[in-house]
Every structure is written in C-alpha cells, then in structure tokens.
BALOBA-1460 file (C-alpha; in Angstrom, 3 decimals):
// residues 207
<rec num="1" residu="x" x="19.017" y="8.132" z="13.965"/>
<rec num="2" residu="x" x="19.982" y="4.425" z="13.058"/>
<rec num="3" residu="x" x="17.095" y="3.568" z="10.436"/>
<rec num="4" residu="x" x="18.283" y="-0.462" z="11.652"/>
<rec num="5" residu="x" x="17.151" y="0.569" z="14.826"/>
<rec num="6" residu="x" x="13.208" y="1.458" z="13.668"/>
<rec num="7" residu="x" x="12.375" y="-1.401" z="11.692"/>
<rec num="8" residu="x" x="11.970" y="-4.623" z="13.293"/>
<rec num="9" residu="x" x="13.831" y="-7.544" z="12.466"/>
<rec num="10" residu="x" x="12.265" y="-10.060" z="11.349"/>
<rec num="11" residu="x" x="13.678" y="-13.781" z="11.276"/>
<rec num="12" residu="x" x="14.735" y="-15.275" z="7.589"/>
<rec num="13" residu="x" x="13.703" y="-18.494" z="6.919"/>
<rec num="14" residu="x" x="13.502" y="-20.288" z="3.273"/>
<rec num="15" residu="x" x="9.850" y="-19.965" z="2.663"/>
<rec num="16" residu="x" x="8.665" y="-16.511" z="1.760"/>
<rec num="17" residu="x" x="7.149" y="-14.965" z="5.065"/>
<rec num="18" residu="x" x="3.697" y="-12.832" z="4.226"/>
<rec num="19" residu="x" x="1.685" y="-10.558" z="6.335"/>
<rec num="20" residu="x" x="-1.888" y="-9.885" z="6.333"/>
<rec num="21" residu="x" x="-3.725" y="-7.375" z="4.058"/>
<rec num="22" residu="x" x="-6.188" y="-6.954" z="7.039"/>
<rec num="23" residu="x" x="-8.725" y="-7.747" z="4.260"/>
<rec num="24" residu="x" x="-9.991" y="-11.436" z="4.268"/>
<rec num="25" residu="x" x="-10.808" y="-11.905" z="0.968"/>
<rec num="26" residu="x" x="-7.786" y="-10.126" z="-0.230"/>
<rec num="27" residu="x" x="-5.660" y="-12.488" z="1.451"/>
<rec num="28" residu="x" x="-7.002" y="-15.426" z="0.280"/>
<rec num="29" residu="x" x="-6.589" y="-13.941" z="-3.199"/>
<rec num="30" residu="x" x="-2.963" y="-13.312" z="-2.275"/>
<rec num="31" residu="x" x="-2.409" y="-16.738" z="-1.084"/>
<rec num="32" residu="x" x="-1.595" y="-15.297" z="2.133"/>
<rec num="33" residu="x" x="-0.680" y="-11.740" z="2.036"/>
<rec num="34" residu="x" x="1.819" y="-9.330" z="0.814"/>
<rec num="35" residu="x" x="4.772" y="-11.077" z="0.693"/>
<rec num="36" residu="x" x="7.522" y="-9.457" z="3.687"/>
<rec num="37" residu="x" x="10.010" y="-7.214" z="2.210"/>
<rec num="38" residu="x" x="7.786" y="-5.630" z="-0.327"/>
<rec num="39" residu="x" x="6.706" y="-2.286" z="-1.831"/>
<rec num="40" residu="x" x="2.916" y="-2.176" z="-2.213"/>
<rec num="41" residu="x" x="1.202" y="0.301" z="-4.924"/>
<rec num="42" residu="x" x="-2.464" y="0.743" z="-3.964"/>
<rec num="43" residu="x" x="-4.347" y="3.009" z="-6.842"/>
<rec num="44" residu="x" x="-7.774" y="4.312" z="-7.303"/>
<rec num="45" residu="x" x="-9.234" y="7.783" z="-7.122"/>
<rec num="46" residu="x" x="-10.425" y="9.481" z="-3.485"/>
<rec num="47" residu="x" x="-13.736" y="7.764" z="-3.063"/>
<rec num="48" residu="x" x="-12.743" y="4.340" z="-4.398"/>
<rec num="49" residu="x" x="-11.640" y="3.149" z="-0.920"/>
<rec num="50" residu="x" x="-7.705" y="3.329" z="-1.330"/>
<rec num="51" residu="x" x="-7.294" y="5.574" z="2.340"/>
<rec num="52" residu="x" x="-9.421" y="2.991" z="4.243"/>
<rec num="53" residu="x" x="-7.400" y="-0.067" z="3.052"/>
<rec num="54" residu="x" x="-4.064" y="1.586" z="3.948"/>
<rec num="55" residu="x" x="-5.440" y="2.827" z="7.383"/>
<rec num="56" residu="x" x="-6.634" y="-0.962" z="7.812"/>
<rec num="57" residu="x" x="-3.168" y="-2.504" z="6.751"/>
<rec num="58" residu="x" x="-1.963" y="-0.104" z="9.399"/>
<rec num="59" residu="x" x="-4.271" y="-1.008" z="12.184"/>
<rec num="60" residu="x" x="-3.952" y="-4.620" z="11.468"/>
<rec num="61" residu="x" x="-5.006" y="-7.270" z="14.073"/>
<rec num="62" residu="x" x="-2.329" y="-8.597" z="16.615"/>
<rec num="63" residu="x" x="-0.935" y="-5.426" z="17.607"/>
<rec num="64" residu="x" x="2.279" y="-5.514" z="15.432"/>
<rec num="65" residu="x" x="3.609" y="-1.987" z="15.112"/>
<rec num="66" residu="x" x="3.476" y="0.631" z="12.394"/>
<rec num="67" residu="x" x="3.717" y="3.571" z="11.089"/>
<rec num="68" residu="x" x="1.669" y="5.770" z="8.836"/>
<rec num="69" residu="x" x="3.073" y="9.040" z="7.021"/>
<rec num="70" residu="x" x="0.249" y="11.262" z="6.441"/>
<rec num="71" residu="x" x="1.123" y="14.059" z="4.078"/>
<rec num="72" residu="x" x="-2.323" y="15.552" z="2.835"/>
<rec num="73" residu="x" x="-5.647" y="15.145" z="4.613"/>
<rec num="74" residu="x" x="-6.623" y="15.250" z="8.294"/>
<rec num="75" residu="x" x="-3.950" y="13.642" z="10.999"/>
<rec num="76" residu="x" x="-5.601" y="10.790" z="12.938"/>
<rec num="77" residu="x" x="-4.442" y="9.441" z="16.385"/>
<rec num="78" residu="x" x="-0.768" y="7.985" z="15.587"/>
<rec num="79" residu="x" x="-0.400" y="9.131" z="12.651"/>
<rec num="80" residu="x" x="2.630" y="11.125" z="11.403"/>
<rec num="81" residu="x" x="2.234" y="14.266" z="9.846"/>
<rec num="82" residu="x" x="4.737" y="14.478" z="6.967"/>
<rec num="83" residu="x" x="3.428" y="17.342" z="5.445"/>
<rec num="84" residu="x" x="6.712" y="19.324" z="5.286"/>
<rec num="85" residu="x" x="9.142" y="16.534" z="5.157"/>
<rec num="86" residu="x" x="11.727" y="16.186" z="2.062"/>
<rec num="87" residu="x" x="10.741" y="12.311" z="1.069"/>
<rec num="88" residu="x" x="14.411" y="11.559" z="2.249"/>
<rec num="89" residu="x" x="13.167" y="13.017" z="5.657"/>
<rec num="90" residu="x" x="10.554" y="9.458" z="5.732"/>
<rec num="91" residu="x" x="12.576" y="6.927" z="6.158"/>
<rec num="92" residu="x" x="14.254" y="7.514" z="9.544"/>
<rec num="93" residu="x" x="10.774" y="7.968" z="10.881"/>
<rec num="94" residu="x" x="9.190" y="4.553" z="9.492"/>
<rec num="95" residu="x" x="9.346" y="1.982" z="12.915"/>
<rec num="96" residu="x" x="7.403" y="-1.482" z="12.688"/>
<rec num="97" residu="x" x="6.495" y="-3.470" z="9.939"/>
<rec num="98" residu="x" x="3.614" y="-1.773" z="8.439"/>
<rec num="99" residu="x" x="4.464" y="1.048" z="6.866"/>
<rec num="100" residu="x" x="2.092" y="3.887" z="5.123"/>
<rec num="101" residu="x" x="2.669" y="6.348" z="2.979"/>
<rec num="102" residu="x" x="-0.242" y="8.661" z="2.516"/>
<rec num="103" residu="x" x="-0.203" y="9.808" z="-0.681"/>
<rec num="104" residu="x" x="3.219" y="9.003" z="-2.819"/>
<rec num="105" residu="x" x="0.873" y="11.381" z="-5.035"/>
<rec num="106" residu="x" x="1.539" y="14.153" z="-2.628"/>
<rec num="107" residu="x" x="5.291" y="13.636" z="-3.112"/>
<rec num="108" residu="x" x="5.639" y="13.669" z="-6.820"/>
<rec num="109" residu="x" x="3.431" y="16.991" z="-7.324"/>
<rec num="110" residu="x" x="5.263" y="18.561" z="-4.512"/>
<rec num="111" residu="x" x="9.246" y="17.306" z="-5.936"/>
<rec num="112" residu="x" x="8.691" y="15.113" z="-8.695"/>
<rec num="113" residu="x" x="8.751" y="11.975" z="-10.193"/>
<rec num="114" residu="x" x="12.233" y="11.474" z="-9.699"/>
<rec num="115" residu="x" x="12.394" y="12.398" z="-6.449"/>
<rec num="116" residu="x" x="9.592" y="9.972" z="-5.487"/>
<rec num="117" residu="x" x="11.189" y="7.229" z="-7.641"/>
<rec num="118" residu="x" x="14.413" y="7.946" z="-5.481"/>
<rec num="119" residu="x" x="12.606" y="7.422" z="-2.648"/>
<rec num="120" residu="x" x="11.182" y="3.811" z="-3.653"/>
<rec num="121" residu="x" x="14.361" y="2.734" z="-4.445"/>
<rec num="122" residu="x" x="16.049" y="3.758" z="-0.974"/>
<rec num="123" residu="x" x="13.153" y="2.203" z="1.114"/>
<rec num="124" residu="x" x="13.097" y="-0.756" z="-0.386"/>
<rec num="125" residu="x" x="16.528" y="-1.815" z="0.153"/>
<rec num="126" residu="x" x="15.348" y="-0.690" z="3.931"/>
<rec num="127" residu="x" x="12.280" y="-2.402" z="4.199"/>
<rec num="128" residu="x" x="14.024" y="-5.664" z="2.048"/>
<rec num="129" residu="x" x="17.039" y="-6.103" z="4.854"/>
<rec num="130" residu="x" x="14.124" y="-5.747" z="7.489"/>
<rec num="131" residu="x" x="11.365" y="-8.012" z="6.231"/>
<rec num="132" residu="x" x="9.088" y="-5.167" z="6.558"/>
<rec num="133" residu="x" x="6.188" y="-3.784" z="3.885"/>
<rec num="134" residu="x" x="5.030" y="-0.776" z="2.617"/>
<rec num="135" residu="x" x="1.892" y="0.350" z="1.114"/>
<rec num="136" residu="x" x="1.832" y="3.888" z="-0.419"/>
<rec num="137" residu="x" x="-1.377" y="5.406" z="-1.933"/>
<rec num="138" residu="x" x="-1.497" y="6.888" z="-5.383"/>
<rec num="139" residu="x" x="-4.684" y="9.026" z="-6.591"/>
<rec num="140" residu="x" x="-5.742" y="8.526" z="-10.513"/>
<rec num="141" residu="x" x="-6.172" y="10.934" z="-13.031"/>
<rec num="142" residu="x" x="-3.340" y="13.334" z="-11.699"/>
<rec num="143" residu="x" x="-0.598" y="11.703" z="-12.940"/>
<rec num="144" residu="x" x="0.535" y="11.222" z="-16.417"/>
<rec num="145" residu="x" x="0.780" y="7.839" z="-17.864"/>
<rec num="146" residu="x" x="4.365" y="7.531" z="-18.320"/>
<rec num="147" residu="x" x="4.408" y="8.577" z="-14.312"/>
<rec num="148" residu="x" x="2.104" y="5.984" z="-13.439"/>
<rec num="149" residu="x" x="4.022" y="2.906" z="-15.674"/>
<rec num="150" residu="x" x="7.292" y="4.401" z="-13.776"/>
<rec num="151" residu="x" x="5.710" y="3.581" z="-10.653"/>
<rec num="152" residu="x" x="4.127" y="0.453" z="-11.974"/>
<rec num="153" residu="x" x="7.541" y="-0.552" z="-12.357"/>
<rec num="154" residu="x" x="8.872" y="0.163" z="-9.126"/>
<rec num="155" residu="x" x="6.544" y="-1.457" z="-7.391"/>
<rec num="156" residu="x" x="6.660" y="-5.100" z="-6.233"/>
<rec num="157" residu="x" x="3.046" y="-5.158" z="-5.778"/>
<rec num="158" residu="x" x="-0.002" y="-3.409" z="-7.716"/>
<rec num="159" residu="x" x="-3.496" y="-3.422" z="-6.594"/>
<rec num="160" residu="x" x="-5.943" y="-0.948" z="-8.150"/>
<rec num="161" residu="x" x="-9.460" y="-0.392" z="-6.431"/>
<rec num="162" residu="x" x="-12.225" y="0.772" z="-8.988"/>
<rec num="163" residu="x" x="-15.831" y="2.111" z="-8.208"/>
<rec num="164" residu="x" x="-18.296" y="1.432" z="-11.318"/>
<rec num="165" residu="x" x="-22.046" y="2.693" z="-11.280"/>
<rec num="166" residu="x" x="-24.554" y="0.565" z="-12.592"/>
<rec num="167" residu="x" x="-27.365" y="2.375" z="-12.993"/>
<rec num="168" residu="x" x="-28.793" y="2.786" z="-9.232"/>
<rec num="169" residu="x" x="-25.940" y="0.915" z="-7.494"/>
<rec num="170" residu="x" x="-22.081" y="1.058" z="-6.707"/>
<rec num="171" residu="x" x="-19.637" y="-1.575" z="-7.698"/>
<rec num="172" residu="x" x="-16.648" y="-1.863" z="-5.831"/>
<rec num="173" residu="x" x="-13.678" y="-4.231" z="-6.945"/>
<rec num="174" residu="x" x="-10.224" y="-4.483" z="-6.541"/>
<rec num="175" residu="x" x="-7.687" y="-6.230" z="-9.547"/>
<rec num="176" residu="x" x="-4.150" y="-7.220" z="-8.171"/>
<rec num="177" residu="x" x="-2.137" y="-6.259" z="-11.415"/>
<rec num="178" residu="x" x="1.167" y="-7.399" z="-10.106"/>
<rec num="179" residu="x" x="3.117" y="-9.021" z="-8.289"/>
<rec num="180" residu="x" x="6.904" y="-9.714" z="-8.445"/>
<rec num="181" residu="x" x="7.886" y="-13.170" z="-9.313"/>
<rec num="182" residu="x" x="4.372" y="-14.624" z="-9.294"/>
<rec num="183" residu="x" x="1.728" y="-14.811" z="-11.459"/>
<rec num="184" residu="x" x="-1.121" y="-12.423" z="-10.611"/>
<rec num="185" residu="x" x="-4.638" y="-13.391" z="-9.902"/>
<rec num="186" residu="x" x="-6.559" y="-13.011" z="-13.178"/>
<rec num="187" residu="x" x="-9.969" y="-12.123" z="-11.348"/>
<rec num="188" residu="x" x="-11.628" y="-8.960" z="-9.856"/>
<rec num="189" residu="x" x="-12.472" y="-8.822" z="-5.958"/>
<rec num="190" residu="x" x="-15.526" y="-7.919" z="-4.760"/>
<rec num="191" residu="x" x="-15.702" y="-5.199" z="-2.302"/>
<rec num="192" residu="x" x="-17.741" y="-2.853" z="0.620"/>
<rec num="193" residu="x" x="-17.175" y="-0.535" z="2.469"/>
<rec num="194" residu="x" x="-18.505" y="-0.474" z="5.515"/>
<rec num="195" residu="x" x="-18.681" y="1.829" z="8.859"/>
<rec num="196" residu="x" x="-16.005" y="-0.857" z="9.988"/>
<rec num="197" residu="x" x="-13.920" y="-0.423" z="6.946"/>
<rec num="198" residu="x" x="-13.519" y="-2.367" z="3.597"/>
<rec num="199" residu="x" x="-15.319" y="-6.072" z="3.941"/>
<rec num="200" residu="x" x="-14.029" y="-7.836" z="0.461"/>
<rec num="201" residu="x" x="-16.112" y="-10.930" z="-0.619"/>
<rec num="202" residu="x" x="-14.269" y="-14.575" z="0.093"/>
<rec num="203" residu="x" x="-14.862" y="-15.382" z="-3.361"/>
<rec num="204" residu="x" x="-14.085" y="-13.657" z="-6.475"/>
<rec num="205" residu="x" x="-15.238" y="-12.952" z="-10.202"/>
<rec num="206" residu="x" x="-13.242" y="-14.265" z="-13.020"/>
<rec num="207" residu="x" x="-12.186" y="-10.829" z="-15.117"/>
C-alpha cells in the first residue's frame, strides 16, 4: 500500500501550520498547538493521565481523521490493534493527521530501543512530507535513562504529565520540556481529569 496515499496532504504555506492539542489550556501554552509535521513524546506513568490525552488528540473536534495504534490495553471503537505488528508494520496503516501510538513503551520491551528509534526516524520523514503529527505514549520507570534521553532526542516535542500528592489531594500538571526550534514554556500546567477527559487550567504556574 502507497503510505502517500494514507496521510492527507496538507497545503504548505510559509507560516508554520499547528493543530490542536484538544486541550485548551495546553494550546494556549503552545501558542497554538503542536506544530504540523511533528513527533510528539507524551510521558508519565499509567495513572498520570498520558492515555486520555492521546485518546483526546485523537478524537479531536472538527472531525479531521486519525488513527490510533493500540498495542497493549483494551481496543476501543476505531482503534487499531497493533498488538502483533513489527513497528515497520505501523506506518502503512497510519491514515489522517492525528496519529497515535499506544505505547512506543510496548515497542521497545517487545524489539528494542533501536528498533523503536528506527521507527521514529522513518515516520517522521512520513509524517514531515505530509504535514501530519504524531503523539506516542511512553510509561516511566520502565525504561532506563539512557533509553529515555534517546527518545528525548528524537522527539520534536516533549511533554511530561506528573501526579504529586499533597497530603489529602492530587496534583496534576503537565511541563512541555521541548520543543524543536523554540523555546519551551518555563511553567507547569495545571490539570483534571474529568469523566469528559483532561480539562487543563487557562492559566499556568511559573516552575
């Protein structure tokens, strides 16, 4: 299958094109949104919120298309289950501009880091010539940190998502750590989650 033929085109213009987080507050502390033609690296361990911000890039507003690679956890309604899929085996499938992939965790303990660093490089000259993102999850505290600096690196975009406990209550923030050719926000986002999804505050907390 023609990968060309999956990923929409999108028209080039000078000024850099960006498409919503599907978080308000996050895209005001983007300026926008994730710039097109980007890899995203969204960290954090299983509870801090990391599947329902990829689900809700996914399901974004406006009914652009998408697709989301699913290779541990329960298969939802249009989701596609990767589970035994070589990570070379991905990138035919991904149609649409918003693409998932649920967890690049999954793919390293399963082939490597080398494999999964492979398979950054290949879809982002892919998702580059087609102005399209994608966001891939990555769990904390199963990874080594020379693993997670390697992906770090790869990435053009790195947002972590923490959960702190404060005696009886949960903080939630997110810290965008990256992002290539700009300078990254230096402040901490507020966050919820909510039976809607993740509701980020409009204003946010110098770190």
């Amino acid at each position: 299958m023609d990968v060309k033929t999956r990923i929409q085109d999108v028209p080039v213009s000078g000024k850099v094109k960006k498409r919503t987080t599907s978080i308000v507050g996050l895209n005001l502390l983007l300026d926008g949104g994730f710039p097109e033609g980007t890899l995203i690296m969204i960290y954090g361990t299983p509870v801090a919120g990391v599947d329902l911000a990829s689900k809700q890039f996914w399901k974004a507003e406006g009914g652009e298309e998408g697709t989301y690679l699913i290779n541990e956890g329960d298969v939802e309604d249009g989701m596609t289950d990767t589970t035994d899929h070589h990570p070379e085996m991905y990138i035919p499938l991904m149609a649409g501009g918003r693409i998932v992939v649920d967890s690049l965790s999954t793919i390293i303990i399963k082939y490597g880091i080398d494999e999964a660093l492979k398979f950054l490089r290949l879809t982002r000259e892919v998702i580059k010539k087609r102005g399209a993102n994608m966001l891939f999850v990555v769990y904390t505290g199963i990874h080594t940190p020379m693993e997670m600096t390697r992906i770090m690196r790869a990435s053009d975009l790195v947002i972590e998502f923490k959960t702190d406990i404060h005696q009886a209550e949960i903080e939630r923030t997110l810290a965008v750590h990256k992002i290539k050719d700009a300078a990254a926000p230096q402040r901490l986002l507020p966050f919820i989650i909510t039976d809607k999804g993740i509701e980020a505050s409009t204003t946010s907390r110098v770190v």
